[in-house]
SETOR-184556 format. One record per atom (N, C-alpha, C, O): residue number from 1; residue in three letters; atom name; y, z, x. Coordinates in steps of 0.02 Angstrom, whole numbers. Atoms other than C-alpha are relative to their C-alpha. Example, Ala and Ser with C-alpha at 12.3 -4.5 7.8 and 13.67 -1.06 7.14 Angstrom:
@pos=1; code=ALA; site=N; Y=-59; Z=0; X=45
@pos=1; code=ALA; site=CA; Y=-225; Z=390; X=615
@pos=1; code=ALA; site=C; Y=60; Z=0; X=45
@pos=1; code=ALA; site=O; Y=59; Z=33; X=97
@pos=2; code=SER; site=N; Y=-59; Z=-3; X=-42
@pos=2; code=SER; site=CA; Y=-53; Z=357; X=684
@pos=2; code=SER; site=C; Y=55; Z=37; X=-39
@pos=2; code=SER; site=O; Y=110; Z=45; X=-14
***
This chain:
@pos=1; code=UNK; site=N; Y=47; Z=53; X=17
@pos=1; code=UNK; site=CA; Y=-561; Z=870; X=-816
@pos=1; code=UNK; site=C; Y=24; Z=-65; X=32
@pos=1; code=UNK; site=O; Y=84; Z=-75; X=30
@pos=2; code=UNK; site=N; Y=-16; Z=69; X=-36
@pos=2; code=UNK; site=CA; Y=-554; Z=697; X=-724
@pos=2; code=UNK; site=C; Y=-9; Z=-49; X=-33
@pos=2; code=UNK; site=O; Y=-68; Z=-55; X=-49
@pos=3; code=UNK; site=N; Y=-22; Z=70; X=54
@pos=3; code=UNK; site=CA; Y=-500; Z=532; X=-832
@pos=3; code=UNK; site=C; Y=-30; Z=-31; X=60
@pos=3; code=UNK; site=O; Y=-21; Z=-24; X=121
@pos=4; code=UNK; site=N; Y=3; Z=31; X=-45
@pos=4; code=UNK; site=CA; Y=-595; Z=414; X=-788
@pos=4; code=UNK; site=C; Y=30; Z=-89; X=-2
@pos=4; code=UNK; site=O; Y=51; Z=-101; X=-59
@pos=5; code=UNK; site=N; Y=-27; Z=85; X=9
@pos=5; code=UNK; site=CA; Y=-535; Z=215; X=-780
@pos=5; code=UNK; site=C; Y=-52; Z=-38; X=-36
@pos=5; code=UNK; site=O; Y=-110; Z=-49; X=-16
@pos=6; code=UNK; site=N; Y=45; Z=28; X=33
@pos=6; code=UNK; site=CA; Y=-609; Z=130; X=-901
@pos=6; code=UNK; site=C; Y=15; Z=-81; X=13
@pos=6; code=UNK; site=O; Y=-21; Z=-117; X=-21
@pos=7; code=UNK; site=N; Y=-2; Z=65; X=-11
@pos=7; code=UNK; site=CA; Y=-556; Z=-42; X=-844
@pos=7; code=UNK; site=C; Y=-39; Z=-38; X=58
@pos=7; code=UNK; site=O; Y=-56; Z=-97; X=65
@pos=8; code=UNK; site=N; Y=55; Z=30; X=-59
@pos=8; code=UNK; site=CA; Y=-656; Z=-60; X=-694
@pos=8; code=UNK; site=C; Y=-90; Z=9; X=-25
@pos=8; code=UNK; site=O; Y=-133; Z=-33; X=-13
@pos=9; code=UNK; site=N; Y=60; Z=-3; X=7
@pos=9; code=UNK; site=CA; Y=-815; Z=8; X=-756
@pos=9; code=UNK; site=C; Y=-30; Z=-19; X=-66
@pos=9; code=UNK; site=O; Y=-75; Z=15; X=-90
@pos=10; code=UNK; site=N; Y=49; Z=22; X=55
@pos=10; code=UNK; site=CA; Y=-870; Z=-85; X=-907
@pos=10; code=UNK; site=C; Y=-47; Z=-56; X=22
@pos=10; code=UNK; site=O; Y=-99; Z=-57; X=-12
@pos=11; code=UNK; site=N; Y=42; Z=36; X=-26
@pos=11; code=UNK; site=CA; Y=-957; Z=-224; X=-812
@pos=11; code=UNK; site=C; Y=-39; Z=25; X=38
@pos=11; code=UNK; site=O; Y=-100; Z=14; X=35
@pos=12; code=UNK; site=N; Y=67; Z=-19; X=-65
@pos=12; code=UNK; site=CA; Y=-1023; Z=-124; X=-649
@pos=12; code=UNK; site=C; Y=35; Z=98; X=-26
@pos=12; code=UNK; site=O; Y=83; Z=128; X=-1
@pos=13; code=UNK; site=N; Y=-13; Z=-69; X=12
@pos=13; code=UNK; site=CA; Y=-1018; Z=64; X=-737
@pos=13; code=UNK; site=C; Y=-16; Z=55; X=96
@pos=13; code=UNK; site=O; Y=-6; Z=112; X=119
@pos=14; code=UNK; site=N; Y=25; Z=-62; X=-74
@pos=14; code=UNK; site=CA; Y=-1078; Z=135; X=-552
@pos=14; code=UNK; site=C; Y=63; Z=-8; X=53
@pos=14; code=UNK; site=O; Y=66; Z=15; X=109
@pos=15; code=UNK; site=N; Y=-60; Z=13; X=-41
@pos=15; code=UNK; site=CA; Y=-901; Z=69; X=-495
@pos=15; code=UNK; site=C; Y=37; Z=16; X=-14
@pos=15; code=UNK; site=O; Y=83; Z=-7; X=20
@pos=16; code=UNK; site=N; Y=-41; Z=-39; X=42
@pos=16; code=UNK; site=CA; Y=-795; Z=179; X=-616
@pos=16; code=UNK; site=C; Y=29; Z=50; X=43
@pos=16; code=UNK; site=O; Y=-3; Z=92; X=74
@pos=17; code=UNK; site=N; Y=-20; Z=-50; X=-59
@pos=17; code=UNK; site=CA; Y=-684; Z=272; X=-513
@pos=17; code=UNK; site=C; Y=63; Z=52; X=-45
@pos=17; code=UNK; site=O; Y=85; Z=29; X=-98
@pos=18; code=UNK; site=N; Y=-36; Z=-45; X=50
@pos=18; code=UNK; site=CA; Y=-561; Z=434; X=-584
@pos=18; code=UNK; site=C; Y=74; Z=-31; X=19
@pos=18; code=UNK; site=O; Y=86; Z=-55; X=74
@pos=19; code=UNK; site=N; Y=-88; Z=4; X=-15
@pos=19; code=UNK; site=CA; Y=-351; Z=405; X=-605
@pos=19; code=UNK; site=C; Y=10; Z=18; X=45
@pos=19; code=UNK; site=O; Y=42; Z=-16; X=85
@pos=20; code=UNK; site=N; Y=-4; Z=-21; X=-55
@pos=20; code=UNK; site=CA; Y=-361; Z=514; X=-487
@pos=20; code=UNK; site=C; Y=8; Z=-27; X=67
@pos=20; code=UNK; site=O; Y=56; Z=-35; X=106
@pos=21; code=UNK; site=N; Y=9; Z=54; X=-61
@pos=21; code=UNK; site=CA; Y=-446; Z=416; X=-357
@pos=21; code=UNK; site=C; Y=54; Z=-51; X=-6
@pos=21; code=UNK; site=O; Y=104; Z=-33; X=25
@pos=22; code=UNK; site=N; Y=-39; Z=69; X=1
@pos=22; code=UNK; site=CA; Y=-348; Z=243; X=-390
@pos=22; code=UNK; site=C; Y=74; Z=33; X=17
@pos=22; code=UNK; site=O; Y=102; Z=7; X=65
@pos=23; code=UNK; site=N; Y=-56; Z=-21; X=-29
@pos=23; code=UNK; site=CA; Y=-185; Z=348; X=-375
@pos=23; code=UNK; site=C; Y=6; Z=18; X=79
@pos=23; code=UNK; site=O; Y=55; Z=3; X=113
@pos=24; code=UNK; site=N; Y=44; Z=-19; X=-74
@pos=24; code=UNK; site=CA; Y=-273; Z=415; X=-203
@pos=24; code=UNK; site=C; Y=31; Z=-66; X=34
@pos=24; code=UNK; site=O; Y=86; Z=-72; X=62
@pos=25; code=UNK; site=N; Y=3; Z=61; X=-30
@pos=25; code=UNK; site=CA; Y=-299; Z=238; X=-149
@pos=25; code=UNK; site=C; Y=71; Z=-49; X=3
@pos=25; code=UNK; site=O; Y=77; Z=-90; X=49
@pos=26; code=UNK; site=N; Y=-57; Z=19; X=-1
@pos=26; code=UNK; site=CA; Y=-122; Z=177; X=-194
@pos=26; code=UNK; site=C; Y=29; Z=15; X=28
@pos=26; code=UNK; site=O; Y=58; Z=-26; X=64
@pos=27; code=UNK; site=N; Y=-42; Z=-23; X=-64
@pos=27; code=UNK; site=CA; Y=-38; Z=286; X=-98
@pos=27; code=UNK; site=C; Y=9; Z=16; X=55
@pos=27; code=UNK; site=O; Y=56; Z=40; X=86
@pos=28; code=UNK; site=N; Y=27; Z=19; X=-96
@pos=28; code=UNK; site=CA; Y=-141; Z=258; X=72
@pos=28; code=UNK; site=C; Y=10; Z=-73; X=-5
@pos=28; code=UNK; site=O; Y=1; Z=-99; X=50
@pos=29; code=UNK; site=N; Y=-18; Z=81; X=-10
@pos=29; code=UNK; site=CA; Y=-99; Z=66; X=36
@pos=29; code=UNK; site=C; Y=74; Z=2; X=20
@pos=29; code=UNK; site=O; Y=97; Z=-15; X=75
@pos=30; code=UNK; site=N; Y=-78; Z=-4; X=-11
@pos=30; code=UNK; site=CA; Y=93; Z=100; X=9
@pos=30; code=UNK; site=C; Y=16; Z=29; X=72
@pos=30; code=UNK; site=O; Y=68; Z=9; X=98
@pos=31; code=UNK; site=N; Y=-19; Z=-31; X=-37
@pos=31; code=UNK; site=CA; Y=86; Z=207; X=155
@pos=31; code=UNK; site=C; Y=-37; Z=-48; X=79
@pos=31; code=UNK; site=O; Y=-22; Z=-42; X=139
@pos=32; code=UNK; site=N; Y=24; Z=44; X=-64
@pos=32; code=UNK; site=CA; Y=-14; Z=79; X=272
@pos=32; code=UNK; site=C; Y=58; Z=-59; X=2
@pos=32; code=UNK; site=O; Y=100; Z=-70; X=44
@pos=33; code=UNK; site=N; Y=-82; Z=51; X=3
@pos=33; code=UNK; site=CA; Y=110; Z=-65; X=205
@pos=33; code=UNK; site=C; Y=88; Z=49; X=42
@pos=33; code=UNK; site=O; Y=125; Z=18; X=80
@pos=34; code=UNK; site=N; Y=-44; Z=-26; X=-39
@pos=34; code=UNK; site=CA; Y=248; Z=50; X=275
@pos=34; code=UNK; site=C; Y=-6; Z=6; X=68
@pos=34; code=UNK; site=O; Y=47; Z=0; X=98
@pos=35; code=UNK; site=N; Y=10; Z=-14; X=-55
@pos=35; code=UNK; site=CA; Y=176; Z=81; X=435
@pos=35; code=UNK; site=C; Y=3; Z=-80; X=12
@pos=35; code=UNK; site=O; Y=43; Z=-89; X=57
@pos=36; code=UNK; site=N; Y=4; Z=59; X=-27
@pos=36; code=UNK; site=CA; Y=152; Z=-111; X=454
@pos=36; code=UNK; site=C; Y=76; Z=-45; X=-22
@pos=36; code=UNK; site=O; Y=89; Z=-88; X=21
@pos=37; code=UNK; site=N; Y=-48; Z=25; X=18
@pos=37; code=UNK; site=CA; Y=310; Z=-179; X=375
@pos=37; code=UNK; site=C; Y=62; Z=12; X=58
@pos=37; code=UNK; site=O; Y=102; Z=-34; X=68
@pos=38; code=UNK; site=N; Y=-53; Z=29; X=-56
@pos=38; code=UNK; site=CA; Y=431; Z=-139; X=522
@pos=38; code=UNK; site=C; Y=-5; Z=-27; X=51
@pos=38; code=UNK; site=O; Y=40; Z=-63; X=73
@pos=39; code=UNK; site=N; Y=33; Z=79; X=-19
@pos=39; code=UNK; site=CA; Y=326; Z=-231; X=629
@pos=39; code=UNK; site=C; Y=28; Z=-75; X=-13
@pos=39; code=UNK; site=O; Y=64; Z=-108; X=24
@pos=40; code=UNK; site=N; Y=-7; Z=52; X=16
@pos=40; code=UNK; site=CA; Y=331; Z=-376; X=528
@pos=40; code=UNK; site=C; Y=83; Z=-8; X=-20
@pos=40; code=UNK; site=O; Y=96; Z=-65; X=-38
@pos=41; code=UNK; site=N; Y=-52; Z=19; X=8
@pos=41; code=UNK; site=CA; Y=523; Z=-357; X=499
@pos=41; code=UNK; site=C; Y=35; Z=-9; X=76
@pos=41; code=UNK; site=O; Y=86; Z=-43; X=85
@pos=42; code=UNK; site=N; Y=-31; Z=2; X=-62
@pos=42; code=UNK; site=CA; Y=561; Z=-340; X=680
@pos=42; code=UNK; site=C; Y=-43; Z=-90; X=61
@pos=42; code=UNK; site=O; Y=-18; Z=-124; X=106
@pos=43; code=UNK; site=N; Y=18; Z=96; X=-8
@pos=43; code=UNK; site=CA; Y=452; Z=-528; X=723
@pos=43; code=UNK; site=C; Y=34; Z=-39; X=-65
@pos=43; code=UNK; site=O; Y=39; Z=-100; X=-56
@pos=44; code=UNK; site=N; Y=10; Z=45; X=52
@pos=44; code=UNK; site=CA; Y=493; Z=-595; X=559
@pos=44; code=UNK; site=C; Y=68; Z=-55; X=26
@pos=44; code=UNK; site=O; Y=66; Z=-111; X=1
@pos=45; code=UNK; site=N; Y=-62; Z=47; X=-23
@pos=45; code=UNK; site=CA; Y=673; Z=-682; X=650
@pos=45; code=UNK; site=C; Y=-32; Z=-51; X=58
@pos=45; code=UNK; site=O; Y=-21; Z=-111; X=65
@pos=46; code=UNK; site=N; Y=34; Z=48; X=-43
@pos=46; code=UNK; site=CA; Y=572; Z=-747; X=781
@pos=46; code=UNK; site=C; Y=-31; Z=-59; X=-25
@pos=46; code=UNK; site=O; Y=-20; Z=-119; X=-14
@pos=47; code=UNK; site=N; Y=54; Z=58; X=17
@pos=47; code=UNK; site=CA; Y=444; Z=-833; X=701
@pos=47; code=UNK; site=C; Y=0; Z=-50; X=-59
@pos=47; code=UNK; site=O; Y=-36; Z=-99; X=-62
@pos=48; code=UNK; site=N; Y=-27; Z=-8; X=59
@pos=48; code=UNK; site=CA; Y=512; Z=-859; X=542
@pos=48; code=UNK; site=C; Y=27; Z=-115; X=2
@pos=48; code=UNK; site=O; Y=5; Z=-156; X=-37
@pos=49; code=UNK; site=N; Y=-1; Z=52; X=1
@pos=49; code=UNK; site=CA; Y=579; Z=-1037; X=592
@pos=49; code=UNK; site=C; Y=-38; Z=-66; X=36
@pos=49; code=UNK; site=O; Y=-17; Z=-124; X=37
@pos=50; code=UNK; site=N; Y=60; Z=37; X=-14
@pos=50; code=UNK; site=CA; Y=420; Z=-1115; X=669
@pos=50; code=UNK; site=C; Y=-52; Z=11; X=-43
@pos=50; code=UNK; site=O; Y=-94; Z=-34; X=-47
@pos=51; code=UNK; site=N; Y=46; Z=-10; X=40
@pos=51; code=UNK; site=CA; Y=316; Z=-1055; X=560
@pos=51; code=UNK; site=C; Y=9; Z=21; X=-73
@pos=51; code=UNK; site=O; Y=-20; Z=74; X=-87
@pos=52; code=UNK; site=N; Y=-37; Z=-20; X=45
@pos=52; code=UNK; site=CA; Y=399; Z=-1043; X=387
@pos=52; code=UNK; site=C; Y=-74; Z=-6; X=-52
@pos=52; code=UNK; site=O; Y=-119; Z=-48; X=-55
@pos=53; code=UNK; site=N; Y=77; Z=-4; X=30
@pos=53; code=UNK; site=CA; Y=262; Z=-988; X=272
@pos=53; code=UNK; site=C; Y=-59; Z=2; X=-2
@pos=53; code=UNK; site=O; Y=-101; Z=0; X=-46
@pos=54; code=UNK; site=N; Y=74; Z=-15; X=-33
@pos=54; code=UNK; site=CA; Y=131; Z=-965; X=377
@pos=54; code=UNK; site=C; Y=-8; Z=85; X=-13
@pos=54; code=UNK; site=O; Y=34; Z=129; X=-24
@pos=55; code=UNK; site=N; Y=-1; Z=-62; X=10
@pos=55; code=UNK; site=CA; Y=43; Z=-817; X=360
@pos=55; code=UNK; site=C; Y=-14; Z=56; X=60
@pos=55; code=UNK; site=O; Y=-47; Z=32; X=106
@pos=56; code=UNK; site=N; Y=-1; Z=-61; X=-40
@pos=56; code=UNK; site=CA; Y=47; Z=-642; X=466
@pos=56; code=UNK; site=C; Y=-38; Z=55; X=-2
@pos=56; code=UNK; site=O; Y=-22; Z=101; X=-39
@pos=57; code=UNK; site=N; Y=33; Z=-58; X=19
@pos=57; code=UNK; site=CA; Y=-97; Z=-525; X=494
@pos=57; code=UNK; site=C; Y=32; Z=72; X=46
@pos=57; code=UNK; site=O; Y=53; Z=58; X=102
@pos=58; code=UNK; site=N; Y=-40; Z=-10; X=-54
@pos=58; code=UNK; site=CA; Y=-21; Z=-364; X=573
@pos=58; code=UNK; site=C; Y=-77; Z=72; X=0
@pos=58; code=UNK; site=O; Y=-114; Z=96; X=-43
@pos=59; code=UNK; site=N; Y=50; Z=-81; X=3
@pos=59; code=UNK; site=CA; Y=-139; Z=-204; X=643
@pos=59; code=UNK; site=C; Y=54; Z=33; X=19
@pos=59; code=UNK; site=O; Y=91; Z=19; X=67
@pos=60; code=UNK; site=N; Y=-64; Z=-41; X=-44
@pos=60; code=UNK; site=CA; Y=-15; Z=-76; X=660
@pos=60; code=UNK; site=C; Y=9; Z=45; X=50
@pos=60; code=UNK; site=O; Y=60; Z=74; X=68
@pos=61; code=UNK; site=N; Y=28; Z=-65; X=-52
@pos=61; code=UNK; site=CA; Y=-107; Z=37; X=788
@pos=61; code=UNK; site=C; Y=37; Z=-21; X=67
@pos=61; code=UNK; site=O; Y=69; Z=13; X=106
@pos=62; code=UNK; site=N; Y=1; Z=38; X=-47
@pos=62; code=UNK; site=CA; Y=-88; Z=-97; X=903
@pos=62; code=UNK; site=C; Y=53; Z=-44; X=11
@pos=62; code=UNK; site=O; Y=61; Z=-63; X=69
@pos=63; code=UNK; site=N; Y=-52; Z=38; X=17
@pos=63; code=UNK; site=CA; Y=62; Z=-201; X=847
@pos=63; code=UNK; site=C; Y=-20; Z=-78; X=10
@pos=63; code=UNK; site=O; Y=13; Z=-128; X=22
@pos=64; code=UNK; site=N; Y=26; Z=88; X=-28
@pos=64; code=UNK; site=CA; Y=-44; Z=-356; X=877
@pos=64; code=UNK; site=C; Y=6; Z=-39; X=-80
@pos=64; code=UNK; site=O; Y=-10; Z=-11; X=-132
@pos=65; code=UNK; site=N; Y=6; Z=43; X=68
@pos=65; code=UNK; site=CA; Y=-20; Z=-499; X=735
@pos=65; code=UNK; site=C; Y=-24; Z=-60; X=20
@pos=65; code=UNK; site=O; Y=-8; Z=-88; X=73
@pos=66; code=UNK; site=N; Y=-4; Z=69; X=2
@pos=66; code=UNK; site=CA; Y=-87; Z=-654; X=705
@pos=66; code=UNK; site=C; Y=14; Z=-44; X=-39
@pos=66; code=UNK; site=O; Y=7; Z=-30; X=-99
@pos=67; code=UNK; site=N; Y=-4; Z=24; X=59
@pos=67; code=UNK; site=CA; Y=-44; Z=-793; X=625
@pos=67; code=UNK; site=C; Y=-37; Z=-79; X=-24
@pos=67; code=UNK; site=O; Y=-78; Z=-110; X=10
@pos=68; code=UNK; site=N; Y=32; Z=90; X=-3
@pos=68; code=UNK; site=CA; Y=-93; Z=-977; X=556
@pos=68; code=UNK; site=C; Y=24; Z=-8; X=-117
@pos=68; code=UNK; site=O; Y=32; Z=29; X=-166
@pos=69; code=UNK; site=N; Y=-15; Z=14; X=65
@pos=69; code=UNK; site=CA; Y=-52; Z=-1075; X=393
@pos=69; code=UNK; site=C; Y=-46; Z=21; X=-41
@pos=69; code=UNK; site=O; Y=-34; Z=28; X=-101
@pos=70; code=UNK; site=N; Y=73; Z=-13; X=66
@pos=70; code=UNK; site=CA; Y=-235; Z=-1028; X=316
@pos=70; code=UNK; site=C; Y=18; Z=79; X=6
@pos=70; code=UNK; site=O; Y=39; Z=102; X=58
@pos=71; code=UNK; site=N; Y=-16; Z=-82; X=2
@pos=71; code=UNK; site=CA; Y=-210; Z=-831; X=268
@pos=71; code=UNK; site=C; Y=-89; Z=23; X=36
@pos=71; code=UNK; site=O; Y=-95; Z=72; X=73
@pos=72; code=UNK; site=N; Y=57; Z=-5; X=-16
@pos=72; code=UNK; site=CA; Y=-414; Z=-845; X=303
@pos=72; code=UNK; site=C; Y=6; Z=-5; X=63
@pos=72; code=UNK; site=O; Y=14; Z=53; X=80
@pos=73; code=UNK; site=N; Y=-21; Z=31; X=-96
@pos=73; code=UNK; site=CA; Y=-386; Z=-910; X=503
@pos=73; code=UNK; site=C; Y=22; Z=71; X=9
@pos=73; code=UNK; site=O; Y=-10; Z=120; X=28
@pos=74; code=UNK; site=N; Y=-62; Z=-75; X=-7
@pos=74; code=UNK; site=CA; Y=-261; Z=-769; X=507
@pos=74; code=UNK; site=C; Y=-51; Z=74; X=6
@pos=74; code=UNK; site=O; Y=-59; Z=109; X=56
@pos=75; code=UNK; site=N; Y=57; Z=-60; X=-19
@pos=75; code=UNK; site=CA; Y=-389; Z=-628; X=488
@pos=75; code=UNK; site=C; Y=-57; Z=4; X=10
@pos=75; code=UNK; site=O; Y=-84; Z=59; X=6
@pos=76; code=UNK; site=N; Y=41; Z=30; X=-46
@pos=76; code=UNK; site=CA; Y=-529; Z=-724; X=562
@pos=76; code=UNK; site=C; Y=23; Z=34; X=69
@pos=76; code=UNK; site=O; Y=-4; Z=80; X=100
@pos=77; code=UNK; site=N; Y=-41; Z=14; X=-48
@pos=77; code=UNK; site=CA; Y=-422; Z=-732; X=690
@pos=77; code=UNK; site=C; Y=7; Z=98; X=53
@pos=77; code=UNK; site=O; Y=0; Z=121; X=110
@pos=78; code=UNK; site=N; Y=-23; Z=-77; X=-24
@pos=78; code=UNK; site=CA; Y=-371; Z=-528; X=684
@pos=78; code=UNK; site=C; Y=-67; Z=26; X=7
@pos=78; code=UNK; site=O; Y=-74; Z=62; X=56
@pos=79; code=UNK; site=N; Y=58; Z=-30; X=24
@pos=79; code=UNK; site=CA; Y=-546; Z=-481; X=633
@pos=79; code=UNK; site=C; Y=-32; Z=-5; X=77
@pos=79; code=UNK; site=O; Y=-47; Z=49; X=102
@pos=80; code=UNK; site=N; Y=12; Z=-5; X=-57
@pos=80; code=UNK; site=CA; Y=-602; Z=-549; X=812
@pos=80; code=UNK; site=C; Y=11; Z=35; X=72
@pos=80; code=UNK; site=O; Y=-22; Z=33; X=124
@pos=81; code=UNK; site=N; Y=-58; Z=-31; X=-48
@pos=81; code=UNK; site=CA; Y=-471; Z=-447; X=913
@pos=81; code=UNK; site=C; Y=-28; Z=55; X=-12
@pos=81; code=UNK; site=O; Y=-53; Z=84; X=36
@pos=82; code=UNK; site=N; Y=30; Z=-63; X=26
@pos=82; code=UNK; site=CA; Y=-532; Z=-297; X=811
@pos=82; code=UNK; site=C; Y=-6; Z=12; X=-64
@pos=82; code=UNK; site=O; Y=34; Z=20; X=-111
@pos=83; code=UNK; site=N; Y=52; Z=10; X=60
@pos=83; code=UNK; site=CA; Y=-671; Z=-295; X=696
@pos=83; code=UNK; site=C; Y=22; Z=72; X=-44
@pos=83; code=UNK; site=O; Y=53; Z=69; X=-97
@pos=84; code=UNK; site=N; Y=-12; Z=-75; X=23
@pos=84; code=UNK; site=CA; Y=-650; Z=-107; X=650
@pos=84; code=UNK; site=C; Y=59; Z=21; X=-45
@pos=84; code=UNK; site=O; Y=55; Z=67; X=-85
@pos=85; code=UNK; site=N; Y=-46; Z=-11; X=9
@pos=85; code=UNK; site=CA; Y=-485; Z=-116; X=606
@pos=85; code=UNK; site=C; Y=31; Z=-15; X=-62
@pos=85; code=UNK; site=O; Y=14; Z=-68; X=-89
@pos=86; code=UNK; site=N; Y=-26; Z=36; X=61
@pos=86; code=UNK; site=CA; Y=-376; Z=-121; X=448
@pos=86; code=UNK; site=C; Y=61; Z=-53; X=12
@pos=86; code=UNK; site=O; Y=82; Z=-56; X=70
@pos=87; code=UNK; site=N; Y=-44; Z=39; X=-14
@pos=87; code=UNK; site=CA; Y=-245; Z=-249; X=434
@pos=87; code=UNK; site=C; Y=40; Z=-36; X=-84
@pos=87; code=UNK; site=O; Y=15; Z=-50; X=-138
@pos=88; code=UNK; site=N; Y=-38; Z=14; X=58
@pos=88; code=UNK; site=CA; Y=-100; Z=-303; X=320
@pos=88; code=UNK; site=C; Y=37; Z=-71; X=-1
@pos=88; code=UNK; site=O; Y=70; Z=-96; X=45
@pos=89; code=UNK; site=N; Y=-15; Z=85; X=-8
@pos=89; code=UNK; site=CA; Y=-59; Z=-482; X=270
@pos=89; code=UNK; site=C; Y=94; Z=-18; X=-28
@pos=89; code=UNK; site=O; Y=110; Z=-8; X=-86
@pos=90; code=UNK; site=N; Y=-64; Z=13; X=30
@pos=90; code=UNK; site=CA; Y=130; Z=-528; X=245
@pos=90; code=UNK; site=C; Y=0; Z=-100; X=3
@pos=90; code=UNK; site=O; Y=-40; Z=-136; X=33
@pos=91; code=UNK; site=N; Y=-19; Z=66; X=-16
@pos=91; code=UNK; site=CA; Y=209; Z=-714; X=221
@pos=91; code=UNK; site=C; Y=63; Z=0; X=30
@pos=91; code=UNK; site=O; Y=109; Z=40; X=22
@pos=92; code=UNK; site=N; Y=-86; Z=-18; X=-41
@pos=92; code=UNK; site=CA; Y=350; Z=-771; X=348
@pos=92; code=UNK; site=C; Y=28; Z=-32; X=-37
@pos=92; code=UNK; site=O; Y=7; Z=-89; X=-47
@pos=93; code=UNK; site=N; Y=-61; Z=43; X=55
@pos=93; code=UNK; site=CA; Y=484; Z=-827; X=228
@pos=93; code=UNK; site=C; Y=49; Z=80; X=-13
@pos=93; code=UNK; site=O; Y=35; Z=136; X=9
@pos=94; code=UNK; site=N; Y=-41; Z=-41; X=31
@pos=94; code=UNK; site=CA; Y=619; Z=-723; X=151
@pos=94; code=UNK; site=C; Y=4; Z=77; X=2
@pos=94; code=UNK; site=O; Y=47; Z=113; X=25
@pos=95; code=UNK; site=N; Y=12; Z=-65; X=51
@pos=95; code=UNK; site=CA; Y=551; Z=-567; X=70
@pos=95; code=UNK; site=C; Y=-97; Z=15; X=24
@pos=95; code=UNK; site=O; Y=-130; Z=60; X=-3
@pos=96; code=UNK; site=N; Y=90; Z=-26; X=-34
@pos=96; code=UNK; site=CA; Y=344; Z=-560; X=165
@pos=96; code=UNK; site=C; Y=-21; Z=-21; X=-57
@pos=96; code=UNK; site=O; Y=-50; Z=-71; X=-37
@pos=97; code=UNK; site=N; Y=29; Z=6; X=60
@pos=97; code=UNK; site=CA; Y=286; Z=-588; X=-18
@pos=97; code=UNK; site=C; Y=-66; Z=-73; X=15
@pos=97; code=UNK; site=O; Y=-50; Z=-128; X=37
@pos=98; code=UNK; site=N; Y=68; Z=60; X=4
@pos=98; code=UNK; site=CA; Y=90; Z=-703; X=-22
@pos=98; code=UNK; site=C; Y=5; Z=-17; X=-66
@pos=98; code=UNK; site=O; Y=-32; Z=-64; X=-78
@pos=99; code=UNK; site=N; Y=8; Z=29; X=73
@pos=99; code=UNK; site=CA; Y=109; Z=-735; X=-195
@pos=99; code=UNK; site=C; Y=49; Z=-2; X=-42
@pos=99; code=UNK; site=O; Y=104; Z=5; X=-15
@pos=100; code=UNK; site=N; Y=-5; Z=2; X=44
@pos=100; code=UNK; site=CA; Y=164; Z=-747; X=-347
@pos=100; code=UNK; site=C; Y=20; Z=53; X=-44
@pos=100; code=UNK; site=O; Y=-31; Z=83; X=-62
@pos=101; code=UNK; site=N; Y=-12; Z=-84; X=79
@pos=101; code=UNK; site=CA; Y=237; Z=-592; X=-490
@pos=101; code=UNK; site=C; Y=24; Z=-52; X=-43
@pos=101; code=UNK; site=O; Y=41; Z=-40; X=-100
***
């Protein structure tokens, strides 16, 4: 039987997706963040002191990144290069982290 998530679908019930799925979807994120993360650790010395906190879009097919202080610019920016494409946002500082825990 398939559990379904009851936290997404009490406002838009036609957007209720199973544990299943969301576990699905977690572990093609973790696994795209991996594919893009040595990328971004192998620029992150470069750029890291011109651009301290700017942000980094990376496609990893392609190894192309861009960057700019607006995280929006940034995948403007990638989105133009290639529309099609997925892309993963890091910050240059320390630890890649955009936010906040």
């Amino acid at each position: 039987m398939t559990q379904l998530n009851s936290h997404r679908g009490r406002l838009f019930p036609e957007r209720t997706i199973s544990v299943e799925e969301q576990a699905k979807r977690q572990a093609e994120l973790k696994a795209f963040r991996q594919r893009c993360r040595p990328i971004f650790e192998r620029l992150r010395p470069e750029l890291i002191d011109k651009h301290h906190n700017w942000f980094i879009v990376i496609e990893p097919d392609s190894e192309d990144y861009f960057i700019d202080s607006d995280s929006l610019v940034a995948v403007q920016k990638a989105r133009e290069k290639h529309p099609q494409a997925r892309f993963f946002t890091f910050r240059l500082n320390e630890t890649g982290v955009c936010g906040r825990i």
